[in-house]
TITIRO-209768 format. One record per residue (C-alpha): residue number from 1; chain; x, y negated, z. Coordinates in nm, 3 decimals. Layout:
! TITIRO-209768
+-----+-------+---------+---------+---------+
!  nr ! kette !      xx !      yy !      zz !
+-----+-------+---------+---------+---------+
! NUM !     A !       X !       Y !       Z !
...
+-----+-------+---------+---------+---------+
//
This chain:
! TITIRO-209768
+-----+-------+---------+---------+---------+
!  nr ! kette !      xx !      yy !      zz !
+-----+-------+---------+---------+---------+
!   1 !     A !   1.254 !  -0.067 !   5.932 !
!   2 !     A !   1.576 !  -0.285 !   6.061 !
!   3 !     A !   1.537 !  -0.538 !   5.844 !
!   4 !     A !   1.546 !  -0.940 !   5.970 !
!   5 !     A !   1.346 !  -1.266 !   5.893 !
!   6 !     A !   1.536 !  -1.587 !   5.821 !
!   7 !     A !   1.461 !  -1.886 !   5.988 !
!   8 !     A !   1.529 !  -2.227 !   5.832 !
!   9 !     A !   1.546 !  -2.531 !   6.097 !
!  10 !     A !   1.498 !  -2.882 !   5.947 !
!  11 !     A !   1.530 !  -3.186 !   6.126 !
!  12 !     A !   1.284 !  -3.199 !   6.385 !
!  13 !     A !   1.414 !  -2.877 !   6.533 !
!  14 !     A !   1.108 !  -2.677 !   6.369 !
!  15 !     A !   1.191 !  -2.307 !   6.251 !
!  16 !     A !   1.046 !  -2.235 !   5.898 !
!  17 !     A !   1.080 !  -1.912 !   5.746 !
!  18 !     A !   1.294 !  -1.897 !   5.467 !
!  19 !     A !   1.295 !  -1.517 !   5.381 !
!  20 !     A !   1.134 !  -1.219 !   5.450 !
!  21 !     A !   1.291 !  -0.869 !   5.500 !
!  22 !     A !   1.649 !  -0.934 !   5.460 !
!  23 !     A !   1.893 !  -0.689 !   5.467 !
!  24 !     A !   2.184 !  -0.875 !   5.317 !
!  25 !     A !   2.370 !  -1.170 !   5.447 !
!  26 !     A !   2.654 !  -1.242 !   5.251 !
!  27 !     A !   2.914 !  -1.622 !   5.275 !
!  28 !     A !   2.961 !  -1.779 !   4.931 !
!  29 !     A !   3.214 !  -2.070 !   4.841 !
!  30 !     A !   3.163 !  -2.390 !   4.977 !
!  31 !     A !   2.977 !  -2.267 !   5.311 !
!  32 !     A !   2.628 !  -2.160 !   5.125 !
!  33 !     A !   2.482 !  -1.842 !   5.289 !
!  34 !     A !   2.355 !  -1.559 !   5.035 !
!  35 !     A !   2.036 !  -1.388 !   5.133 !
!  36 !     A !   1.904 !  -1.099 !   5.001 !
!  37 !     A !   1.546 !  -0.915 !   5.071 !
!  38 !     A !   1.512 !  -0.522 !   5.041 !
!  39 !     A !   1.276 !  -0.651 !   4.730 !
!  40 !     A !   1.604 !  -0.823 !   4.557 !
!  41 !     A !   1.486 !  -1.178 !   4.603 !
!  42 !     A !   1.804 !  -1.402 !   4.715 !
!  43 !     A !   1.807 !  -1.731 !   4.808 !
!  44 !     A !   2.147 !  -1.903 !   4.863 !
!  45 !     A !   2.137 !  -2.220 !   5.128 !
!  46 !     A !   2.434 !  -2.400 !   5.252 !
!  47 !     A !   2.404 !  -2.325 !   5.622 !
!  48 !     A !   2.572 !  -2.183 !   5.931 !
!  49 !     A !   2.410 !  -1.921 !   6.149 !
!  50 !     A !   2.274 !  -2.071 !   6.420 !
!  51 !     A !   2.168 !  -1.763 !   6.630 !
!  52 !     A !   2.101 !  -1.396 !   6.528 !
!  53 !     A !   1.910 !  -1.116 !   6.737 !
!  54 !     A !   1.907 !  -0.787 !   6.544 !
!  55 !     A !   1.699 !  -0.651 !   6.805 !
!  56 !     A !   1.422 !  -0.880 !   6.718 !
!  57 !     A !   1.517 !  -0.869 !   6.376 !
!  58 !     A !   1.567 !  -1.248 !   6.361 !
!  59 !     A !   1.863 !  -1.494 !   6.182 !
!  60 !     A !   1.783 !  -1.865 !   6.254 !
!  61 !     A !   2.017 !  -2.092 !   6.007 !
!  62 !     A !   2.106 !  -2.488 !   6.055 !
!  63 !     A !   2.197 !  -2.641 !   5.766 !
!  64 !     A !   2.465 !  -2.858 !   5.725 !
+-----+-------+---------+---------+---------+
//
């Protein structure tokens, strides 16, 4: 499978996952990120991409 985990970092630099198996990463209005799991769940955070390694099958988003 190619799918990614999303990463989440907070304020004291700490990466929390934020979803599972995504295979969807889509920009909304007003700089929220729309994330979407091969299961359907989404989850919409305003963040920016902070780094992304497909080859790890990792997406680590700031937020803002």
């Amino acid at each position: 499978m190619c799918e990614a985990n999303a990463y989440i970092v907070n304020g004291n630099g700490a990466e929390n996952l934020l979803l599972a198996d995504v295979d969807i990463i889509e920009p909304e209005e007003g700089g929220q990120i729309r994330l979407i799991s091969i299961y359907g769940e989404q989850k919409v955070v305003k963040a920016d991409i902070k780094s992304m390694s497909l080859v790890n099958h990792r997406v680590v988003l700031a937020t803002k």
